[in-house]
C-alpha positions in Angstrom: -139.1 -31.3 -60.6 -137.8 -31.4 -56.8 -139.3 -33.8 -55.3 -140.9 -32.8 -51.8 -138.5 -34.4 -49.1 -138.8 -33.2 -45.5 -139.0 -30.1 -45.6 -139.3 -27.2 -43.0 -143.0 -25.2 -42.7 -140.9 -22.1 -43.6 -139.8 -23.3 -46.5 -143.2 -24.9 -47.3 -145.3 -21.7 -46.4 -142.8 -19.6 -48.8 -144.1 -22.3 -51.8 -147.6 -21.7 -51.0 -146.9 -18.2 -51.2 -144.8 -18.4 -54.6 -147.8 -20.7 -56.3 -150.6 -19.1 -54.9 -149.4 -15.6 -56.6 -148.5 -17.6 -59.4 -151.8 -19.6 -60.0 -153.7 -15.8 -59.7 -151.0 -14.0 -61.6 -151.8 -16.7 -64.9 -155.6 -16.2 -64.4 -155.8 -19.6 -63.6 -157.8 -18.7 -60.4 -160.1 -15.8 -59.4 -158.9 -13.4 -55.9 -160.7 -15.8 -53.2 -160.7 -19.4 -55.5 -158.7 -22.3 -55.4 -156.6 -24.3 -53.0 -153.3 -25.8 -52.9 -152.3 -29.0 -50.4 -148.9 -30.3 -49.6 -148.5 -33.7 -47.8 -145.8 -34.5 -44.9 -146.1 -37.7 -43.2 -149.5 -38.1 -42.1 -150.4 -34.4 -42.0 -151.7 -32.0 -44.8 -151.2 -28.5 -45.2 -154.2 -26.4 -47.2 -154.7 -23.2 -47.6 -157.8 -22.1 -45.2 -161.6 -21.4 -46.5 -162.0 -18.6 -48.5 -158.2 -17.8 -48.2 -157.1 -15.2 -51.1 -154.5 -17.7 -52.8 -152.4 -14.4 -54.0 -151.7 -13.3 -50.5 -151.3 -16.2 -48.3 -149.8 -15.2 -45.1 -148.7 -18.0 -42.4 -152.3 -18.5 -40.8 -153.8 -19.1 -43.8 -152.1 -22.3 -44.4 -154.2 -25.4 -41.9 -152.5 -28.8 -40.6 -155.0 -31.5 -41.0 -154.6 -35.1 -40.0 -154.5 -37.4 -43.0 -157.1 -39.6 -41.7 -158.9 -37.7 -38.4 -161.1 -34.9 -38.1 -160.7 -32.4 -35.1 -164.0 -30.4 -36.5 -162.5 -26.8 -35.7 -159.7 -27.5 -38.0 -161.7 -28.7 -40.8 -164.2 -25.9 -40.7 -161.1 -23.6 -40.9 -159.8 -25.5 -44.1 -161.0 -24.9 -47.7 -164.0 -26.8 -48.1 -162.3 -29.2 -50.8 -160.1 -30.6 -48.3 -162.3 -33.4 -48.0 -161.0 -34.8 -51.9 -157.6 -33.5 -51.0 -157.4 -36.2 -48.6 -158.9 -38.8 -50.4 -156.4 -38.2 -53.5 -153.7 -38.6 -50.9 -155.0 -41.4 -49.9 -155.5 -43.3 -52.9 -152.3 -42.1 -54.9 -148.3 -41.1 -54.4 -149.4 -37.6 -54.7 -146.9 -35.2 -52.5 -148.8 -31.9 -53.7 -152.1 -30.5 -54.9 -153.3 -27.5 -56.9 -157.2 -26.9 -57.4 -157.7 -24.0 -59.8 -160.6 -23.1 -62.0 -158.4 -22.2 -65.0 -161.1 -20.5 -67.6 -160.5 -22.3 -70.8 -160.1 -25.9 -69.2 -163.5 -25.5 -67.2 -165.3 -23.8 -70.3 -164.5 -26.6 -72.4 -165.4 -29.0 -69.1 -168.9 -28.0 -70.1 -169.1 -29.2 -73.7 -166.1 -32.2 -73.4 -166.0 -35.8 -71.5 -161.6 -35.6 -71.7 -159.5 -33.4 -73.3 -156.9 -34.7 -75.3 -154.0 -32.1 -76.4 -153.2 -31.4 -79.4 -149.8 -29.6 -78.5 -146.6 -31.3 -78.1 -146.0 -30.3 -74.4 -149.6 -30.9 -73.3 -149.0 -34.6 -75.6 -145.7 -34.7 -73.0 -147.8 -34.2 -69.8 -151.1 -35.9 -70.8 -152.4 -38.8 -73.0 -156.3 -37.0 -72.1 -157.5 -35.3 -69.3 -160.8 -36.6 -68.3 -163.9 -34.9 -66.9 -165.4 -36.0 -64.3 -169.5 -35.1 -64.3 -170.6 -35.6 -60.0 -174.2 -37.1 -60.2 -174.6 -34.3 -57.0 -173.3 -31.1 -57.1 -171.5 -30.7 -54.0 -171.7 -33.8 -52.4 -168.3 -33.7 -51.2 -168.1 -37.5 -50.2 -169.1 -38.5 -53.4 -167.0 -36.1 -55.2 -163.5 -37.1 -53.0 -163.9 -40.5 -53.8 -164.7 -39.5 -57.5 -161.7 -37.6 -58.1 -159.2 -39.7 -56.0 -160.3 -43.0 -58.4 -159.8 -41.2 -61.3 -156.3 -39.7 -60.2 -155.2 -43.0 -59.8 -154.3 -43.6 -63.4 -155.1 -39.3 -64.1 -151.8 -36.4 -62.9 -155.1 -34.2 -63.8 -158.6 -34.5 -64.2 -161.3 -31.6 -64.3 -164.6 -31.8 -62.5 -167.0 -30.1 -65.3 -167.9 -26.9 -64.7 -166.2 -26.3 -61.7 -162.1 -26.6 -62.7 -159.4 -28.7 -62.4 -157.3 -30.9 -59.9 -154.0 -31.4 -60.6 -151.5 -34.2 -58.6 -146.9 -34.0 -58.1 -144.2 -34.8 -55.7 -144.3 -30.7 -55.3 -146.2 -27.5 -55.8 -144.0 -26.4 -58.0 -145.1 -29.8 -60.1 -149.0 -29.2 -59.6 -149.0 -25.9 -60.6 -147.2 -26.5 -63.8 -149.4 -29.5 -64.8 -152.2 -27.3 -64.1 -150.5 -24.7 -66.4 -150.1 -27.2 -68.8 -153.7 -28.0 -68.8 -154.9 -24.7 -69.6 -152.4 -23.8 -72.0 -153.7 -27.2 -74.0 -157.6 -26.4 -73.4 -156.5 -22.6 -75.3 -155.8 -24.4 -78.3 -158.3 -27.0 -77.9 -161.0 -24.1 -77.6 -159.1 -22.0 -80.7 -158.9 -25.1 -83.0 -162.8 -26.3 -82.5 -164.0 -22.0 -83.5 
């Protein structure tokens, strides 16, 4: 993977672009779900609240401060950016993909980790734990949740609701997150 130097907003918007039809193309996210970050300095770009991932057009990508919120931004960013922030805080991530890919979040409901049982999910993952939020929606609670456990975790899902995945790039974040689902398929197949 390329990891994500400077690099222009063009050329950034264009990745959010490429992923976010990628990430609805697999089915790893519904028309109006998920949200993608990339980090630059002290600034993060996310896509907006409620933006449709598959057809992301320049305004629906928001510049937020690492570490202060102007309100009006924030209420025009997804509503996760809240643990986007605290993930880049807490760890080298570069990029992050939020999806709500079907077979990872089904088994989220029955499972405390995943561990794959395919070679390239054995590559990417020793176990991919789940993470059970005493509140549902708390996001406070739920940022600093998440950003612990992606400390020592590239990907972690949040039971029942999907999964958060950590790279250097999108392009890195999406395919963990592929990964993820791809080894929560054959989890699901193997335990029928």
């Amino acid at each position: 993977m390329r990891r994500m130097k400077s690099i222009s907003e063009k050329a950034l918007f264009k990745q959010f672009s490429e992923f976010g039809r990628d990430l609805f193309l697999r089915g790893l996210i519904s028309s109006h779900a998920g949200n993608m970050s990339a980090r630059s300095g002290d600034r993060v770009y996310i896509t907006g609240r409620g933006a449709m991932l598959r057809r992301l057009g320049r305004t629906d990508i928001i510049k937020l401060d690492i570490g202060k919120d102007d309100q009006d931004i924030v209420r025009r960013a997804s509503s996760e950016a809240p643990v986007h922030r605290a993930i880049y805080r807490e760890t080298d991530a570069r990029a992050i993909v939020h999806a709500h890919p079907p077979y990872a979040t089904l088994l989220s409901m029955t499972e405390d980790n995943l561990v794959p049982v395919d070679w390239e999910g054995s590559y990417f993952f020793k176990k991919i734990p789940v993470l059970n939020p005493k509140k549902k929606g708390a996001a406070k609670g739920l940022a600093a949740l998440i950003s612990r456990s992606m400390k020592d975790h590239k990907a972690i899902l949040v039971r029942g609701h999907g999964s958060f995945a950590r790279g250097d790039t999108l392009e890195e974040a999406y395919m963990l997150t592929s990964s993820l689902e791809a080894s929560a398929f054959f989890i699901y197949h193997l335990k029928r």
